[in-house]
Every structure is written in C-alpha cells, then in structure tokens.
N, CA and C atoms as an extended XYZ file, in Angstrom:
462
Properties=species:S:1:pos:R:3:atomname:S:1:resname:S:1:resid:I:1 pbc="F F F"
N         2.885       40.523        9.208 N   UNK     1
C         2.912       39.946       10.537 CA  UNK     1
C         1.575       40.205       11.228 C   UNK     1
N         0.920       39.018       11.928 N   UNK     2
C        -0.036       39.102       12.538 CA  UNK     2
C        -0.466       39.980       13.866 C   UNK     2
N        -1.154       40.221       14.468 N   UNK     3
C        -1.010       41.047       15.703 CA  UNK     3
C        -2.147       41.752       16.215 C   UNK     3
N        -1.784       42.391       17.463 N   UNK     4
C        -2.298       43.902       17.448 CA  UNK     4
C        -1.717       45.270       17.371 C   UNK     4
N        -2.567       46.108       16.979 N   UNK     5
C        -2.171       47.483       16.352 CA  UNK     5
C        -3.244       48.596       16.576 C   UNK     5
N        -2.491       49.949       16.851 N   UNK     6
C        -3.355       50.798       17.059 CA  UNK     6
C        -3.948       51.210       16.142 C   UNK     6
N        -5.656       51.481       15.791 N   UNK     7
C        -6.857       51.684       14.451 CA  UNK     7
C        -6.555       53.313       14.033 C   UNK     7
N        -6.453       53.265       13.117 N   UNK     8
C        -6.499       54.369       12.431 CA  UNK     8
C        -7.935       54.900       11.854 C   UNK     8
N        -8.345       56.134       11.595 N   UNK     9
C        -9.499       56.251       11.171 CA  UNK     9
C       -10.081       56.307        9.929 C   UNK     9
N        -8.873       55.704        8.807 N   UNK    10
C        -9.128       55.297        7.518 CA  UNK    10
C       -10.099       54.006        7.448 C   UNK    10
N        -9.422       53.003        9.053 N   UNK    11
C        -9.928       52.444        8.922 CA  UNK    11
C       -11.749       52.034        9.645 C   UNK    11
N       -12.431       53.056        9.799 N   UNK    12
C       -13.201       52.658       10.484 CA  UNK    12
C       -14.344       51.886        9.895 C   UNK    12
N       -14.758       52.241        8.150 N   UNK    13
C       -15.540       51.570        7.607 CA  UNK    13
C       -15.211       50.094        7.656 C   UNK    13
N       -13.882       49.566        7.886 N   UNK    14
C       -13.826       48.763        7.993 CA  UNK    14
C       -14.302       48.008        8.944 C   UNK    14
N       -13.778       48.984        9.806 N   UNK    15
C       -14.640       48.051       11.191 CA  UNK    15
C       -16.055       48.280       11.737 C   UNK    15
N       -16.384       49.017       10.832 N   UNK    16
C       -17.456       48.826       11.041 CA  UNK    16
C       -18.473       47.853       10.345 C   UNK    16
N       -18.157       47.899        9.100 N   UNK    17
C       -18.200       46.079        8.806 CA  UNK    17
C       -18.161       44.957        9.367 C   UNK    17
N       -16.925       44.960       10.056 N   UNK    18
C       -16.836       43.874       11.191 CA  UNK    18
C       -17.522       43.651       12.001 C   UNK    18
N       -17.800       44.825       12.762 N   UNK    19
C       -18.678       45.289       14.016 CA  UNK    19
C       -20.525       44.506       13.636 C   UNK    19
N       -20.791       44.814       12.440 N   UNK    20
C       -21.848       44.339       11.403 CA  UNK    20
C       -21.866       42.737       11.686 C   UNK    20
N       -20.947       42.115       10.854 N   UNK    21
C       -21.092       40.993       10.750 CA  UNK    21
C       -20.864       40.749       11.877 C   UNK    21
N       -19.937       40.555       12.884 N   UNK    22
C       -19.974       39.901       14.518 CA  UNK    22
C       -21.522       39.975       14.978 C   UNK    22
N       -22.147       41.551       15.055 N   UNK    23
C       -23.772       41.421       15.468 CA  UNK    23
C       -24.300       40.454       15.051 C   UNK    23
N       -24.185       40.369       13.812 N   UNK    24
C       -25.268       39.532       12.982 CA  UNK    24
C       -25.126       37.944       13.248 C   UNK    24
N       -24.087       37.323       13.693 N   UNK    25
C       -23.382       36.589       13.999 CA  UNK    25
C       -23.708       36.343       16.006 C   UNK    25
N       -23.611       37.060       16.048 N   UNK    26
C       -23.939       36.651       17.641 CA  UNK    26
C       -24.725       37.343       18.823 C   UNK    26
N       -25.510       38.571       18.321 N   UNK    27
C       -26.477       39.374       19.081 CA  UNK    27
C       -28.035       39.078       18.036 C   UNK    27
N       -28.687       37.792       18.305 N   UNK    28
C       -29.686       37.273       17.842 CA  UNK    28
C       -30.877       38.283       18.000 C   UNK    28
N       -30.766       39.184       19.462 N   UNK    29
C       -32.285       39.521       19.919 CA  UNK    29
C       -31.962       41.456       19.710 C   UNK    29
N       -31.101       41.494       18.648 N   UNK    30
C       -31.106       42.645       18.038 CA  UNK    30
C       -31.534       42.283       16.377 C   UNK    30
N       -32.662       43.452       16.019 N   UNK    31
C       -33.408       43.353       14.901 CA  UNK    31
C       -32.591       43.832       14.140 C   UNK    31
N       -32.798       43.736       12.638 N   UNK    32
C       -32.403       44.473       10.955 CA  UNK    32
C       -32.576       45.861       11.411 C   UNK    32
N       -33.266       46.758       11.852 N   UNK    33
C       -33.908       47.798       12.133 CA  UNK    33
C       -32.675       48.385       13.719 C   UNK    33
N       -32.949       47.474       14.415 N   UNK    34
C       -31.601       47.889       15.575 CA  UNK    34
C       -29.999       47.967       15.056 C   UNK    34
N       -30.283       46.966       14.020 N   UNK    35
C       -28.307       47.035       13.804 CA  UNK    35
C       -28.296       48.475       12.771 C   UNK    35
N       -29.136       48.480       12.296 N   UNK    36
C       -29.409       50.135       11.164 CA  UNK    36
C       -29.493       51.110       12.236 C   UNK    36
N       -29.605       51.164       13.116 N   UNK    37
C       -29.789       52.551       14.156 CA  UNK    37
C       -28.253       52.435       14.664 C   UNK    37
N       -27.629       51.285       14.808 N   UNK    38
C       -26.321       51.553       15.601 CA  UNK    38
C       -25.655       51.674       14.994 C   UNK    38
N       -25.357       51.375       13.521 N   UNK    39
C       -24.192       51.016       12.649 CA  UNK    39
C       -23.656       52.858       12.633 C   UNK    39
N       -24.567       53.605       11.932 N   UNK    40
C       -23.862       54.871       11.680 CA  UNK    40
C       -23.362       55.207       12.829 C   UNK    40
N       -24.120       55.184       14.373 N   UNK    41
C       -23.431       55.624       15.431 CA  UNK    41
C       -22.237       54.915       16.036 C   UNK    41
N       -22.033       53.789       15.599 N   UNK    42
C       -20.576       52.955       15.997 CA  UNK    42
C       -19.764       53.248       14.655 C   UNK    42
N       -20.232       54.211       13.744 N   UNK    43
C       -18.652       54.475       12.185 CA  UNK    43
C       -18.945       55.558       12.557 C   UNK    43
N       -19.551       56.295       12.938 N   UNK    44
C       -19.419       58.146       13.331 CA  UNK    44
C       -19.284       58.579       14.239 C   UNK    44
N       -19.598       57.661       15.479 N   UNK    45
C       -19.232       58.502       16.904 CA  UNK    45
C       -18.691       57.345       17.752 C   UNK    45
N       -18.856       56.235       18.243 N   UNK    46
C       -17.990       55.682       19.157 CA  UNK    46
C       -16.913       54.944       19.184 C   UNK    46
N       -16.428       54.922       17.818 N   UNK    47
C       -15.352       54.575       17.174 CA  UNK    47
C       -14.109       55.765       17.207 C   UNK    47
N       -14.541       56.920       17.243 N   UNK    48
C       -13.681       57.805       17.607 CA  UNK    48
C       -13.754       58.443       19.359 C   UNK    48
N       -14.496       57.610       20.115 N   UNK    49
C       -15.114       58.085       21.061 CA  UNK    49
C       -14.075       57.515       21.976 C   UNK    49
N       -13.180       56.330       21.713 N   UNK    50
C       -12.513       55.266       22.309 CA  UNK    50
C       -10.988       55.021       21.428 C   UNK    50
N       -10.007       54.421       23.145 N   UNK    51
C        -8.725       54.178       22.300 CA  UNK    51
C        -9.374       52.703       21.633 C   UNK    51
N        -8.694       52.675       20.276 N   UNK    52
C        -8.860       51.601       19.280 CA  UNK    52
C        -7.818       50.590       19.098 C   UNK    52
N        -7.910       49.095       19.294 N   UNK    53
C        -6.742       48.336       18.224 CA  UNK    53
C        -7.279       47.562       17.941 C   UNK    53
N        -6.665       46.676       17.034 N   UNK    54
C        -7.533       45.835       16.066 CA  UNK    54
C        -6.211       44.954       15.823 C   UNK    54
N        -6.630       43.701       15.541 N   UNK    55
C        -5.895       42.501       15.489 CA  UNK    55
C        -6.029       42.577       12.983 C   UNK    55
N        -4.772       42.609       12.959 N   UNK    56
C        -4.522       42.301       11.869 CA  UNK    56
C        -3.793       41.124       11.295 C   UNK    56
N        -4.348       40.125       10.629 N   UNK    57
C        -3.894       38.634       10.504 CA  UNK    57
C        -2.841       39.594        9.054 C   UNK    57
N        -1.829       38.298        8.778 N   UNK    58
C        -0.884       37.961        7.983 CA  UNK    58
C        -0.827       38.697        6.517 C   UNK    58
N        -2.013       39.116        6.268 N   UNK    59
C        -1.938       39.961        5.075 CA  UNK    59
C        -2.407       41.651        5.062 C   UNK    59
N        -2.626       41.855        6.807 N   UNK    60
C        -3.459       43.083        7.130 CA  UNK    60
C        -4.377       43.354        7.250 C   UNK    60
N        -5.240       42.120        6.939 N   UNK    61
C        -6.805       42.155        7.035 CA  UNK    61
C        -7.201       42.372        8.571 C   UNK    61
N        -8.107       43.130        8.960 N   UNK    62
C        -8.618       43.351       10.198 CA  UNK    62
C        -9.444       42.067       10.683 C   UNK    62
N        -9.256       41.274       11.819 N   UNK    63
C       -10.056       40.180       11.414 CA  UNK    63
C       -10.752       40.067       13.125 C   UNK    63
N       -10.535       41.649       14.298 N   UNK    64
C       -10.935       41.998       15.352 CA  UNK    64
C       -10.567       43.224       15.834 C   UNK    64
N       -11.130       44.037       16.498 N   UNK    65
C       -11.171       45.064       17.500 CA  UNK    65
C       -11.406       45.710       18.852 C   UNK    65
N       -11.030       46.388       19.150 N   UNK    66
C       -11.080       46.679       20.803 CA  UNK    66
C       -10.908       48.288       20.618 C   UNK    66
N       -12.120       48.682       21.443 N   UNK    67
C       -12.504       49.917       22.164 CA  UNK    67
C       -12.313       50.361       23.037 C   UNK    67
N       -11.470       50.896       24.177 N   UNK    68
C       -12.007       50.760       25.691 CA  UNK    68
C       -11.606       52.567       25.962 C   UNK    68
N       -12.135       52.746       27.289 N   UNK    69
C       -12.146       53.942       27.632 CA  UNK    69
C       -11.531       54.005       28.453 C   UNK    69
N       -11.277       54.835       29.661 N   UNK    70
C       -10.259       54.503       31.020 CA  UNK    70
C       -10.791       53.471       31.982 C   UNK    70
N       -10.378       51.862       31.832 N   UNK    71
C       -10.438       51.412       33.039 CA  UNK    71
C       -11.782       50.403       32.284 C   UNK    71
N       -12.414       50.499       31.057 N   UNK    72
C       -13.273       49.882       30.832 CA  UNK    72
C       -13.069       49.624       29.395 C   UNK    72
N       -13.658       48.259       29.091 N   UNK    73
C       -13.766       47.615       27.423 CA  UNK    73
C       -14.749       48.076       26.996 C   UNK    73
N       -15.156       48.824       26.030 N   UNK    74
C       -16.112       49.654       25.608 CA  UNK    74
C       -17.357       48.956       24.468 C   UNK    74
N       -16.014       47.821       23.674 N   UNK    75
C       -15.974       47.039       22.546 CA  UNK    75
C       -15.193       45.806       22.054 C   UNK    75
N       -15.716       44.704       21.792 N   UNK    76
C       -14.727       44.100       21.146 CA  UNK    76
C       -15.333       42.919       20.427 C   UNK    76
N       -15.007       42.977       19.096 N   UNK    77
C       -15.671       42.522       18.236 CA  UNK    77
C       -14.755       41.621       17.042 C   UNK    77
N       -14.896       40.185       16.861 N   UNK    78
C       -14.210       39.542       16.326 CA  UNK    78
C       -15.164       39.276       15.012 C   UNK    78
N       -14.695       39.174       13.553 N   UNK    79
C       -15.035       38.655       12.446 CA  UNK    79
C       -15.498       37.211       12.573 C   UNK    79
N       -16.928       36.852       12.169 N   UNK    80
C       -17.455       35.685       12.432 CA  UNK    80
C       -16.382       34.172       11.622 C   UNK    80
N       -15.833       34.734       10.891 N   UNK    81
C       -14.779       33.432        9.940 CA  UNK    81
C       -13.681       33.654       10.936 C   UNK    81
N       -13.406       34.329       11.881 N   UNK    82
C       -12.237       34.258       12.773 CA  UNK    82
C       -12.340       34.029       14.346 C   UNK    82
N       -13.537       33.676       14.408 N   UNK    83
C       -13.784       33.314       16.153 CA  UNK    83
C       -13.118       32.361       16.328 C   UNK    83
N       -12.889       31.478       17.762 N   UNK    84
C       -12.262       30.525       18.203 CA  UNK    84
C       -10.603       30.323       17.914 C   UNK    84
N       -10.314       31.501       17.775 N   UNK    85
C        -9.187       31.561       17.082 CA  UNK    85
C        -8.214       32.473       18.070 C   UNK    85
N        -8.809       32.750       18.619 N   UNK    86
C        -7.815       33.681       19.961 CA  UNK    86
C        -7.775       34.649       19.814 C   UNK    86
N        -8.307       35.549       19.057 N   UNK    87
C        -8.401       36.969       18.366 CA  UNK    87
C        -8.940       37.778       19.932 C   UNK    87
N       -10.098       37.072       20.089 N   UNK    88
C       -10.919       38.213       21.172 CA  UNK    88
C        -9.962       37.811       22.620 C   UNK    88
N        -9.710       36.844       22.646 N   UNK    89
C        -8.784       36.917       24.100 CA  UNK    89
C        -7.766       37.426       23.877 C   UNK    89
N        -6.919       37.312       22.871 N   UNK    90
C        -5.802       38.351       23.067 CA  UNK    90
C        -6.229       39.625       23.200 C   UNK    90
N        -6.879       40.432       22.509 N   UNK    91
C        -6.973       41.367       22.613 CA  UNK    91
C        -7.604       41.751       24.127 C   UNK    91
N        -8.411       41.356       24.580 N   UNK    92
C        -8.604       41.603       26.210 CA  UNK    92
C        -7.830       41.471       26.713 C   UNK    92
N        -6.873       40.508       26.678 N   UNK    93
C        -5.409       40.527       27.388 CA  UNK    93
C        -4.425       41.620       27.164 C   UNK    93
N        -4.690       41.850       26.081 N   UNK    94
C        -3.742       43.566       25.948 CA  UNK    94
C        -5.006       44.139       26.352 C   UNK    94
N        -5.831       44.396       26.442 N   UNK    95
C        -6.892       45.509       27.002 CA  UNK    95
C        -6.329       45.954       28.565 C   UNK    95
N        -6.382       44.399       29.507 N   UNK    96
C        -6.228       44.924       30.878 CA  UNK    96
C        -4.607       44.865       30.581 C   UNK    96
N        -3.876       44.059       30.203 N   UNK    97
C        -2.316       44.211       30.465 CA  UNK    97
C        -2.214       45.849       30.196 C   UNK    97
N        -1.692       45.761       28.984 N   UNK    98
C        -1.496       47.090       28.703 CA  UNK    98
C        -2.290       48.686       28.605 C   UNK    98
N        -3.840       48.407       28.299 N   UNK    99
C        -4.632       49.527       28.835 CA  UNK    99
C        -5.251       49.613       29.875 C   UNK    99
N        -4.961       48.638       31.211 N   UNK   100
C        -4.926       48.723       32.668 CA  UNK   100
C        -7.142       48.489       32.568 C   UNK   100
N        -7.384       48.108       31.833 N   UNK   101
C        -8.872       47.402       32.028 CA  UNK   101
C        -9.562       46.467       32.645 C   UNK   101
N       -10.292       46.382       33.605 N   UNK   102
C       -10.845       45.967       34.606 CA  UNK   102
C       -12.510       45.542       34.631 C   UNK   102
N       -13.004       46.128       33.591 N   UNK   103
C       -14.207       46.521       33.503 CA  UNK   103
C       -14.970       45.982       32.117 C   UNK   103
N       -16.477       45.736       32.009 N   UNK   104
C       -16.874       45.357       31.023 CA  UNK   104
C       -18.523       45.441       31.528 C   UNK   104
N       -19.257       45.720       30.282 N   UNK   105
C       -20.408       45.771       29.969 CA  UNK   105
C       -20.630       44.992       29.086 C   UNK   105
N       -21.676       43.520       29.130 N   UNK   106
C       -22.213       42.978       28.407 CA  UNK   106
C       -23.656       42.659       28.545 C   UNK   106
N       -24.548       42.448       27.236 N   UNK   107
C       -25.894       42.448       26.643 CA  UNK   107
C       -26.188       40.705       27.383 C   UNK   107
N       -27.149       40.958       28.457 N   UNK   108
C       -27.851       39.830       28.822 CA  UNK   108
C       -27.796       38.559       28.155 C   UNK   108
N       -28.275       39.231       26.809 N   UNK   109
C       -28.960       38.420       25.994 CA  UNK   109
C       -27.804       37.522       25.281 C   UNK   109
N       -26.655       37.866       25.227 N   UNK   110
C       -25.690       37.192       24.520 CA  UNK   110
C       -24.855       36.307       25.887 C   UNK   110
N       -25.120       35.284       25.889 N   UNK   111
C       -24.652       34.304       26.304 CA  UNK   111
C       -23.462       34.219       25.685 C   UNK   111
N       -22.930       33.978       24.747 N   UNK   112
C       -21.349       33.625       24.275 CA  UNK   112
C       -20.761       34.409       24.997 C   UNK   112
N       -21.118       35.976       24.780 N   UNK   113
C       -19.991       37.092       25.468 CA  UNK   113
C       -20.006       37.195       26.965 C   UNK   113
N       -21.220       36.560       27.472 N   UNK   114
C       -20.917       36.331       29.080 CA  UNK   114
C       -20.283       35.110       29.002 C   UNK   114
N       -20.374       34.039       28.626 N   UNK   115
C       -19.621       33.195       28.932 CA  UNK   115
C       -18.038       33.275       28.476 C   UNK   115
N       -17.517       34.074       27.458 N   UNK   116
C       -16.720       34.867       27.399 CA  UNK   116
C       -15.699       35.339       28.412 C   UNK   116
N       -16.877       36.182       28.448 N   UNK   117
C       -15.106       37.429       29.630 CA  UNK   117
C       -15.594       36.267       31.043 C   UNK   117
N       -16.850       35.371       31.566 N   UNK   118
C       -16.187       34.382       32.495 CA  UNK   118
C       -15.348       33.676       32.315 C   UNK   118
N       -14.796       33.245       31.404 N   UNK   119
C       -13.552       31.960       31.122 CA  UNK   119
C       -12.236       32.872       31.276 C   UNK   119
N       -12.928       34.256       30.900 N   UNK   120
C       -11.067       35.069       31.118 CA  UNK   120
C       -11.119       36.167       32.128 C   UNK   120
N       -11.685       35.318       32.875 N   UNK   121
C       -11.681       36.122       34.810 CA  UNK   121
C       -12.845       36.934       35.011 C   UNK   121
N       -13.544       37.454       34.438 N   UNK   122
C       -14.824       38.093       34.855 CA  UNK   122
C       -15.752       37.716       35.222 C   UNK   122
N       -16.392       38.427       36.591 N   UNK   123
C       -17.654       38.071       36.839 CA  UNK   123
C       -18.348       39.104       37.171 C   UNK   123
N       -19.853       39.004       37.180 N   UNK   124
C       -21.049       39.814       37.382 CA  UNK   124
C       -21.014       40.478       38.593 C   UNK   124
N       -21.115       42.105       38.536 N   UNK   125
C       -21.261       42.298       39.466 CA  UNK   125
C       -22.095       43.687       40.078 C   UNK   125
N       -23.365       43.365       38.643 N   UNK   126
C       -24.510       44.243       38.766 CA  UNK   126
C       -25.576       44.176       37.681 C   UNK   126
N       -26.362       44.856       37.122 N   UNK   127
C       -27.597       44.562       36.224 CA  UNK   127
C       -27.828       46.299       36.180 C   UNK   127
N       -28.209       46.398       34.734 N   UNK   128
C       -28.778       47.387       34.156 CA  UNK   128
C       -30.076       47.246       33.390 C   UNK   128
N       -31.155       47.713       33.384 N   UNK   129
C       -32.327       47.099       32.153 CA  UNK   129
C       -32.026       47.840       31.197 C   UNK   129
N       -31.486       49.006       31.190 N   UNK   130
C       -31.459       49.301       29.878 CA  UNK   130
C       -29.905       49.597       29.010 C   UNK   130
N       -29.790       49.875       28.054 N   UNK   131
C       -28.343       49.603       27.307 CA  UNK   131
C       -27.930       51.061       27.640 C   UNK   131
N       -26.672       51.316       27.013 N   UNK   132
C       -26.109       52.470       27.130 CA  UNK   132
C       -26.707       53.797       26.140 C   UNK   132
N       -27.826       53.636       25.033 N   UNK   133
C       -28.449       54.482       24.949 CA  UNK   133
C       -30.111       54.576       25.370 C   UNK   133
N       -29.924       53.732       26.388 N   UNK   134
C       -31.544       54.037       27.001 CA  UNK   134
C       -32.145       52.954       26.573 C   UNK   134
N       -32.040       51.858       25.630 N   UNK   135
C       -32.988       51.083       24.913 CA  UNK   135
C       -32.999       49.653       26.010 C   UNK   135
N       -34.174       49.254       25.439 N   UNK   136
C       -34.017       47.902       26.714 CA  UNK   136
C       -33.353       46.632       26.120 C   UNK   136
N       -32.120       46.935       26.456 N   UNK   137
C       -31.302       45.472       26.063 CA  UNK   137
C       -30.738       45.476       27.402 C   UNK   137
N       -31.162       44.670       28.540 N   UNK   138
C       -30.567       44.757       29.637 CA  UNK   138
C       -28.745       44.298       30.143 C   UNK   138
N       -27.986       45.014       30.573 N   UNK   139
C       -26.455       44.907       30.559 CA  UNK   139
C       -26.375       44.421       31.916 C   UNK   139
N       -25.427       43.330       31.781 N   UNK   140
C       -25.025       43.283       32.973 CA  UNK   140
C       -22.922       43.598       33.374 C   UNK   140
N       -22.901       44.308       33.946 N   UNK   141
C       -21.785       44.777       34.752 CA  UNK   141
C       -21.000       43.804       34.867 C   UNK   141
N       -19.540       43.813       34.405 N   UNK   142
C       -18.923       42.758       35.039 CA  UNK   142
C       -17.552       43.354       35.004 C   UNK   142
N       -16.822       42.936       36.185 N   UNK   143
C       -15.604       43.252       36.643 CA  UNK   143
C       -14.393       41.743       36.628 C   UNK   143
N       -13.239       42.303       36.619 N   UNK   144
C       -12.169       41.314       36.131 CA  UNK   144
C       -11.995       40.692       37.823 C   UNK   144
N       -11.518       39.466       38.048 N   UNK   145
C       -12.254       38.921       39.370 CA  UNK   145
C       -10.510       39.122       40.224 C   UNK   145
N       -10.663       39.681       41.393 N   UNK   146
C        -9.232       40.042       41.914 CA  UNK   146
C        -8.729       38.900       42.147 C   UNK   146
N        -9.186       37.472       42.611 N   UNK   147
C        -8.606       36.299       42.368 CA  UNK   147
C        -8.082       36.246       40.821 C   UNK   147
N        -8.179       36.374       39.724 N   UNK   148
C        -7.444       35.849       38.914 CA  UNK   148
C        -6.570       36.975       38.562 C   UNK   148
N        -6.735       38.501       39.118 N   UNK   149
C        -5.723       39.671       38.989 CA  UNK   149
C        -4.421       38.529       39.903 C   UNK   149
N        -4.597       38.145       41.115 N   UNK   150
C        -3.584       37.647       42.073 CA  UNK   150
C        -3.026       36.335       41.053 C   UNK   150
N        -3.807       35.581       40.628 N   UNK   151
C        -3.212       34.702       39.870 CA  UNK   151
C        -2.432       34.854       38.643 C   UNK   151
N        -2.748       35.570       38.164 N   UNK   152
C        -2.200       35.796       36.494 CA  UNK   152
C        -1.387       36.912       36.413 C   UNK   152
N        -1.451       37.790       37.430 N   UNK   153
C        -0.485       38.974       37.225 CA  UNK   153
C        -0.855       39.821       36.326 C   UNK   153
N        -2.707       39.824       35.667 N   UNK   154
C        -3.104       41.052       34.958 CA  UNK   154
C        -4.114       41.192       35.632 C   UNK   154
C-alpha cells in the first residue's frame, strides 16, 4: 500500500540517494563539488537531526521525503521519475496537518520549489544571503499564508 510512513534509519542511504537525484534534478546552481560536501552531511547528520516520513509507492520503494523540525519543513525531496505526481504535496499536507508546520526555507535559485510551496499557500516573508551553513545560496523565508490556514482548515 502506497502512502506515508515514518523513516527509519536503515533507511537513510536510501534517501539519501533520493535527496541526490532530486538535487541533481532541480537545484541547477549547485555544483558536482557542492552536492559532494552535502551528501555525507544530509546521510550523517540532518537526517537524524529531523522527524522523518517518506512516501512509499505500492511495492515500498521510497519515491519522497519530509524532514521538519518544530513548526518548520526542514526538507522535502521527491524522486525525479516521481514528480508531478502528488508525492511532494501530500506530504506537506501531512507536514502542516499533522506535524502542525507553518514554515519553510527555500534556495532563491530554485524557482520550481518557490513556485511550489506558492501554489500550496506559501508566501515570502523574508531573505537570507546565505544558506543554513553559511554558504551563499541565498534563502528566502516563507510562511504558510493565514488566508489559506482560514480557508482550508490547515
């Protein structure tokens, strides 16, 4: 059965694979050399750093994931053969439904993922120049918009 499910830490090579190919797939203005500096630190430390679930299609295959911390999406990363497929909105939808998430940090530079969490209520509502370990990938802040909290009931 298809779904979401809470990640276990057998599985993290897995997702970190995933995590891999989604970059490679849709964070263009990160180098060969940048995704090699993050990969060990997203399978060794912020993968256990965060509650985890991951969307498992019909045979168990992991085919997305979600990170978040209290009150914020930390992560969420869909398999490039499984985008458009509802994977990443559901799972944000259990992010704020059920892990009460409000919050999100996304990379300037990726247009899909801002245009993203805007189609599922978020909007901007600050600028960072540099990423969450200091490097200059500028983030911009975005919060879940209390008009569509009033509308949707998440």
């Amino acid at each position: 059965m298809s779904g979401i499910f809470p990640a276990h830490e057998n599985e993290f090579d897995a997702m970190a694979d995933l995590w891999e190919a989604s970059v490679r797939a849709t964070h263009d203005f990160l180098s060969d050399a940048d995704i090699a500096w993050l990969r060990p630190r997203i399978r060794n430390e912020y993968l256990a750093a965060v509650t985890l679930r991951v969307w498992r299609d019909d045979a168990g295959v992991i085919r997305g994931f979600l990170g978040v911390s209290p009150g914020h999406v930390e992560m969420l990363f869909v398999a490039p053969e499984a985008r458009r497929q509802g994977i990443g909105a559901a799972l944000l939808a259990h992010a704020v439904r059920e892990l009460g998430c409000t919050r999100v940090d996304v990379n300037e530079q990726n247009p899909q993922a801002l245009a993203f969490y805007r189609r599922e209520g978020f909007e901007v509502t600050g600028r960072s120049e540099l990423d969450a370990q200091g490097r200059p990938f500028p983030l911009l802040h975005m919060q879940l918009s209390t008009a569509h909290v009033r509308l949707t009931g998440t």
